[in-house]
Each structure stands twice: as structure tokens, then as C-alpha cells.
C-alpha positions as CSV (number, residue, x, y, z in Angstrom):
1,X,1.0,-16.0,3.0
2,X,-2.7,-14.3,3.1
3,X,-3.5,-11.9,0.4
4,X,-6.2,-9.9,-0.9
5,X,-6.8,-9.4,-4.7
6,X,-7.1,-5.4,-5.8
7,X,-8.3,-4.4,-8.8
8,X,-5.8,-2.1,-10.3
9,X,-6.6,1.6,-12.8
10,X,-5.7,-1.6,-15.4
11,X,-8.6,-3.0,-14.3
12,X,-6.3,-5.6,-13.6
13,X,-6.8,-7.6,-10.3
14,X,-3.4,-8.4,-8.4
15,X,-2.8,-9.9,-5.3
16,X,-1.5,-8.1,-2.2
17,X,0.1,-9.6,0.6
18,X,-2.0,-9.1,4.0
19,X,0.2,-7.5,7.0
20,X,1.0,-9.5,9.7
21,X,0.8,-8.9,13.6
22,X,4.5,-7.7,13.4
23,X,4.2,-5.3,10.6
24,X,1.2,-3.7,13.0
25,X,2.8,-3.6,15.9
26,X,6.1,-2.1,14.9
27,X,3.8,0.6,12.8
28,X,2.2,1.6,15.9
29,X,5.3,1.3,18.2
30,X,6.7,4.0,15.6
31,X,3.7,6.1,15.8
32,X,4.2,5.9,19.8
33,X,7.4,7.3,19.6
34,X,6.7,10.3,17.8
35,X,3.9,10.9,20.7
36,X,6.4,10.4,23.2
37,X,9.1,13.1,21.7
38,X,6.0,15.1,20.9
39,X,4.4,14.8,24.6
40,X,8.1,15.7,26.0
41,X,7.9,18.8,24.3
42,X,4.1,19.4,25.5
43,X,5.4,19.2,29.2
44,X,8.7,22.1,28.1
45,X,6.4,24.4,26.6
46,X,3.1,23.7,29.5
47,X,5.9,24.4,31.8
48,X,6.8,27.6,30.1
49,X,3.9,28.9,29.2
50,X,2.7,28.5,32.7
51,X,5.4,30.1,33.9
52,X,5.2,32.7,32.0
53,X,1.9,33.6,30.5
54,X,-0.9,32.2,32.9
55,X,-2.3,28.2,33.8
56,X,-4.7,28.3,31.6
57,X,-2.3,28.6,28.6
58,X,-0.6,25.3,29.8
59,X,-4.0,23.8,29.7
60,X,-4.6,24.8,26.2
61,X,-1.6,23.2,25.3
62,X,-2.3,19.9,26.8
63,X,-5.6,19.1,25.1
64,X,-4.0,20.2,21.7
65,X,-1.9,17.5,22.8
66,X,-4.7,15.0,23.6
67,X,-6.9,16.3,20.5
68,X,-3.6,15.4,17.8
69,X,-3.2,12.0,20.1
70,X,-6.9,11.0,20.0
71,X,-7.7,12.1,16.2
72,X,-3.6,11.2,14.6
73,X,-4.8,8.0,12.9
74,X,-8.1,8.8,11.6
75,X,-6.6,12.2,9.9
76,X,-3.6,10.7,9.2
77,X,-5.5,7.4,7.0
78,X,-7.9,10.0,5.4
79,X,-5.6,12.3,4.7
80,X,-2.3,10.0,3.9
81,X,-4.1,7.5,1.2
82,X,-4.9,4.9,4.2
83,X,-1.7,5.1,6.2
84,X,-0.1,6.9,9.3
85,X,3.5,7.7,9.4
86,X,4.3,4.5,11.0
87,X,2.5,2.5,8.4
88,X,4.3,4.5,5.8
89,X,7.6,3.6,7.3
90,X,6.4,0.1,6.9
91,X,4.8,0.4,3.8
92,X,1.9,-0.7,5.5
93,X,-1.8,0.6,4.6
94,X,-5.6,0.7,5.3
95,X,-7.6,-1.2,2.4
96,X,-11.7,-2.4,2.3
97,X,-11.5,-6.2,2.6
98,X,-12.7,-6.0,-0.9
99,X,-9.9,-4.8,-2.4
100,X,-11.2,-1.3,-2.9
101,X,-10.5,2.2,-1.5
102,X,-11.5,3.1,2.0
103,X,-14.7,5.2,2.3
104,X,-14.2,8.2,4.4
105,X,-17.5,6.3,6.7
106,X,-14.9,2.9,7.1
107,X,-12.1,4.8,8.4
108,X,-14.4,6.5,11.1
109,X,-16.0,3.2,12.1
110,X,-12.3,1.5,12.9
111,X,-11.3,4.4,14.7
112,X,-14.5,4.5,16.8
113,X,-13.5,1.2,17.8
114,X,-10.0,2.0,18.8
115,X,-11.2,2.2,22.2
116,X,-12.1,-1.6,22.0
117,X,-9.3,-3.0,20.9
118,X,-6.8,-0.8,22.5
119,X,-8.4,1.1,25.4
120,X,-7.6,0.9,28.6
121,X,-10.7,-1.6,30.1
122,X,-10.1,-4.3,27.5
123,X,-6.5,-4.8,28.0
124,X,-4.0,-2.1,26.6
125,X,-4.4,-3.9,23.5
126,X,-4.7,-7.0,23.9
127,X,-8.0,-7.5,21.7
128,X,-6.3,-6.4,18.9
129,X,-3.2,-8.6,19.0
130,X,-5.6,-11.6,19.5
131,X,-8.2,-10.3,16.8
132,X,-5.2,-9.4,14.2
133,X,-3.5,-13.0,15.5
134,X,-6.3,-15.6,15.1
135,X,-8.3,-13.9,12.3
136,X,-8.0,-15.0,8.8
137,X,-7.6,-11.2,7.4
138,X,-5.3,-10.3,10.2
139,X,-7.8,-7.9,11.4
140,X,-8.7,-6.1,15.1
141,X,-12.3,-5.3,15.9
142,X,-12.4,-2.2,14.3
143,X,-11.6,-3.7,11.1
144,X,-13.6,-6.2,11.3
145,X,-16.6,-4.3,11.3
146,X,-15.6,-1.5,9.0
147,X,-14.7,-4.6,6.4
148,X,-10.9,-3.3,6.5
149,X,-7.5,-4.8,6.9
150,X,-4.1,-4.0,6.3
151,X,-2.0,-4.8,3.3
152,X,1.3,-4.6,2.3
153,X,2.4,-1.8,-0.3
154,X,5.7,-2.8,-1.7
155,X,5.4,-4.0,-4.8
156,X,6.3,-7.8,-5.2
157,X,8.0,-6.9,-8.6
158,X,10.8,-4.3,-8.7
159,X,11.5,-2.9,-11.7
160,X,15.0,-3.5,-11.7
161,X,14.1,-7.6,-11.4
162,X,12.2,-6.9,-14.8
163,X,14.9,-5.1,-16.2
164,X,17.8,-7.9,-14.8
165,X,15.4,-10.8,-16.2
166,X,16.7,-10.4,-19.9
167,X,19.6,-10.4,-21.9
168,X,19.1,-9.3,-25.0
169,X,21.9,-9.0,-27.7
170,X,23.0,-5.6,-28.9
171,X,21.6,-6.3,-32.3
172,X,17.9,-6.7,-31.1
173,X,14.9,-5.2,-33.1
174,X,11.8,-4.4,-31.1
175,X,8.9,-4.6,-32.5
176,X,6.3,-2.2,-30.9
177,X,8.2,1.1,-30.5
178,X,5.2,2.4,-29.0
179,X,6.2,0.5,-25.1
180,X,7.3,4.0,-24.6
181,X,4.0,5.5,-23.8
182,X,4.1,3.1,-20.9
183,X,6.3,4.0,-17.9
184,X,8.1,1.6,-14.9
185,X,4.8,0.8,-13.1
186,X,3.2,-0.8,-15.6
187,X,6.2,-2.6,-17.1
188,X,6.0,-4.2,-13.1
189,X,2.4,-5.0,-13.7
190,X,3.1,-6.6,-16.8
191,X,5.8,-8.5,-15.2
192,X,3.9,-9.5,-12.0
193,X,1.0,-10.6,-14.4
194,X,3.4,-13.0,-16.3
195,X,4.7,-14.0,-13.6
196,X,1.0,-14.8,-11.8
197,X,0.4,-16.5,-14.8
198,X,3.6,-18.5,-15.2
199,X,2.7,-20.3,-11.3
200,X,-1.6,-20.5,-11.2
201,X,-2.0,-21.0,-14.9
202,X,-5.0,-18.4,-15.0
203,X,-4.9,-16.9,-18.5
204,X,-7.5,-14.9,-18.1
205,X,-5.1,-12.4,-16.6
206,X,-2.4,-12.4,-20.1
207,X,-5.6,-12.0,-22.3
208,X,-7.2,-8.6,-20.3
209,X,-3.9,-7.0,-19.7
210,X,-2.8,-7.5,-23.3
211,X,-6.2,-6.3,-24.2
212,X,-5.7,-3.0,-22.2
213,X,-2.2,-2.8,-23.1
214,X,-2.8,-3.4,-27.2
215,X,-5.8,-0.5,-26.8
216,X,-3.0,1.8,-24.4
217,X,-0.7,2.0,-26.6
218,X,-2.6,1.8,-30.0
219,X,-0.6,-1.3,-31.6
220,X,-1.9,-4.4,-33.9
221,X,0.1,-7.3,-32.9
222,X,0.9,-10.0,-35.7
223,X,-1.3,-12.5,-36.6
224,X,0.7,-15.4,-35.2
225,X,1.8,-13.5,-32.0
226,X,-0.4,-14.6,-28.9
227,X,-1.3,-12.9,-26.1
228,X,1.6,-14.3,-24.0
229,X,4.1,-13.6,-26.8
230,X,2.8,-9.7,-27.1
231,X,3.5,-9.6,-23.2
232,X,6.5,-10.9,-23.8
233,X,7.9,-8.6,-26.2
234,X,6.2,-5.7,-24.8
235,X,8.6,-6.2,-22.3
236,X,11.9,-6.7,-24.1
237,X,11.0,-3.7,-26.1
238,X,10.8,-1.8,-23.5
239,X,13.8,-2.9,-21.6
240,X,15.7,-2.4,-24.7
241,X,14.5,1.0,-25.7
242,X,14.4,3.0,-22.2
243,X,18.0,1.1,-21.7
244,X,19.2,2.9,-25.3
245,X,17.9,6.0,-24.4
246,X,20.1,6.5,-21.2
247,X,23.0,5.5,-22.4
């Protein structure tokens, strides 16, 4: 699978997996059905209004229509953290092909080149399907030049994995109380990070998050305990304390 590596508020980098042609299309197919129960209504109340107020209410109606069509996905990605509601539903977003936040100017630039990939002279949208097929980022046009592409926001590590991973016996001791300063999301991190670690072999990844997780949460591992170990534990700790504490 194509991925992109993010750097996290950890200052961790992570690897996301890039969305594929079908995660796209089925976004936008979503997003095309809200238009088409929203442009059903349009015709209702055009038809009322004209009926009953004047023409030229029905017409005022009609481009609000065609302004929320034309400008949906650029407020929609500025506003909605990169996605619209279809890429929500598919948990689905906008991300620089650097692994950074969107400017406000990228976002702009791929929807000023909607019109090439999915306007009418160049195919309905079939520049887009063939950028986003052949392309190594998956990405249309308008990606291509705003340096964007789409990535995949579920995490590859649910919590519930982490917490499933361990059995530890009732008589356990952890070590660093303090684990509860973190929360879920960062035991996931943690996690993924071991887990990154456990298949590449990259342990330059276990040495900077349990550098930012010692400093986080204010704790002096023991001497003999390595970075890996500290992970490790962290994670039992935490497992074991947060599991105490709702019972």
C-alpha cells in the first residue's frame, strides 16, 4: 500500500495510508447525493416561490443553489480540517504531499482546477480517475499542482487492539504511575510506534518517542531499562491502571 509519513504534535513521524481511486469516488458519489436531494428541494421551493412571490425570487434561489454547488468543497476542506462530508464518511482527507497541513493557498489551487479534472470539456471526470489511477500519490491534476493528495484517517491502531494485546496478572505492579497524564491517542501512538519498529527495525522512532514521552510525563526510567523496555511498560501501566480505575 502507498503511504505518506506525517509528523505528529509528538513530533513523531507516522505513516499514513494514501486513498485509493475507490475511497475518492465513493466520497464524491456521497457528496453528489446530498446535491441531488438538495437540488430536488431547489426545484419545490423555485417552483413555489415563483408561484407565489415573483420569477425573480425563483432565480435567487437557483444560483444559491449553483454558488453552494460550485464553492461545497473548497469551504467544506477549509473549513472541515481538509475534508467534505463525503470524505468524512470515509474518513478520507486533504493533506500537502509533505505530510503537513493544507495552506489555505493549496486548497484554492485544487479547486481552481476542478474544472480540469472534472469539467465538462475534459471528460466528466475522466482526468481525474486516470490522474488519481496511474499516479504514484493517487492524485488528480489539482493535486498535483497544489502538492496535495488524499490520505486515509483511521487510525491503523485501535485502542482496544492495545488494550486486548496483554494479559497481565491481577497481581501486577506498574512502575510509572504517571502513564495517567497520557490519554488513548497517545497509548495508540506508542503502540503503532512499537509496532513500526518491531517490522522496519528503525530505532530511531523508540528512542524520540520515549524521549518525548519520559519529558511528558516527568519520569526517570531505571538504569537498566532501555528505551524499548520503557515503551513497553508505559504501556502495560497504562493498560493496567485506566483498566482498575473503571472497574
Amino acid at each position: 500500500m502507498d503511504s505518506i509519513r506525517i509528523s505528529t504534535a509528538q513530533n513523531i513521524d507516522i505513516d499514513y495510508e494514501i486513498a485509493g481511486l475507490g475511497e475518492r469516488i465513493a466520497a464524491r458519489c456521497i457528496d453528489l447525493a446530498g446535491f441531488l436531494v438538495i437540488a430536488v428541494i431547489t426545484l419545490i421551493v423555485m417552483g413555489a416561490v415563483s408561484a407565489g412571490v415573483s420569477g425573480s425570487a425563483g432565480m435567487i434561489v437557483l444560483f444559491v443553489f449553483l454558488a453552494i454547488f460550485v464553492f461545497y468543497d473548497l469551504v467544506c476542506e477549509i473549513t472541515m480540517d481538509g475534508q467534505t462530508f463525503g470524505k468524512k464518511v470515509l474518513k478520507i482527507k486533504v493533506i500537502s504531499i509533505d505530510g503537513t497541513q493544507p495552506t489555505l493557498s493549496q486548497y484554492i489551487f485544487r479547486w481552481l482546477f476542478r474544472m480540469i479534472d472534472f469539467g465538462f470539456p475534459f471528460g466528466w471526470g475522466v482526468v481525474a480517475l486516470v490522474s488519481v489511477a496511474v499516479t504514484k500519490n493517487h492524485q488528480r491534476v489539482g493535486d498535483i499542482l497544489a502538492k496535495t493528495t488524499l490520505i486515509k484517517t483511521k487510525p491503523r491502531t485501535e485502542l482496544s487492539n492495545v488494550v486486548f494485546s496483554f494479559s497481565l496478572p491481577e497481581e501486577y505492579e506498574p512502575q510509572f504511575k504517571e502513564v495517567l497524564h497520557l490519554n488513548d491517542r497517545d497509548i495508540e501512538l506508542i503502540h503503532e510506534v512499537l509496532t513500526g519498529y518491531y517490522q522496519t527495525g528503525n530505532a530511531e522512532l523508540i528512542y524520540t518517542m520515549a524521549a518525548k514521552i519520559k519529558e511528558y510525563i516527568a519520569v526517570s526510567p531505571p538504569d537498566k531499562m532501555n528505551e524499548l523496555q520503557f515503551l513497553d511498560t508505559v504501556l502495560k501501566d497504562y493498560n493496567f491502571l485506566t483498566a482498575n480505575m473503571s472497574v
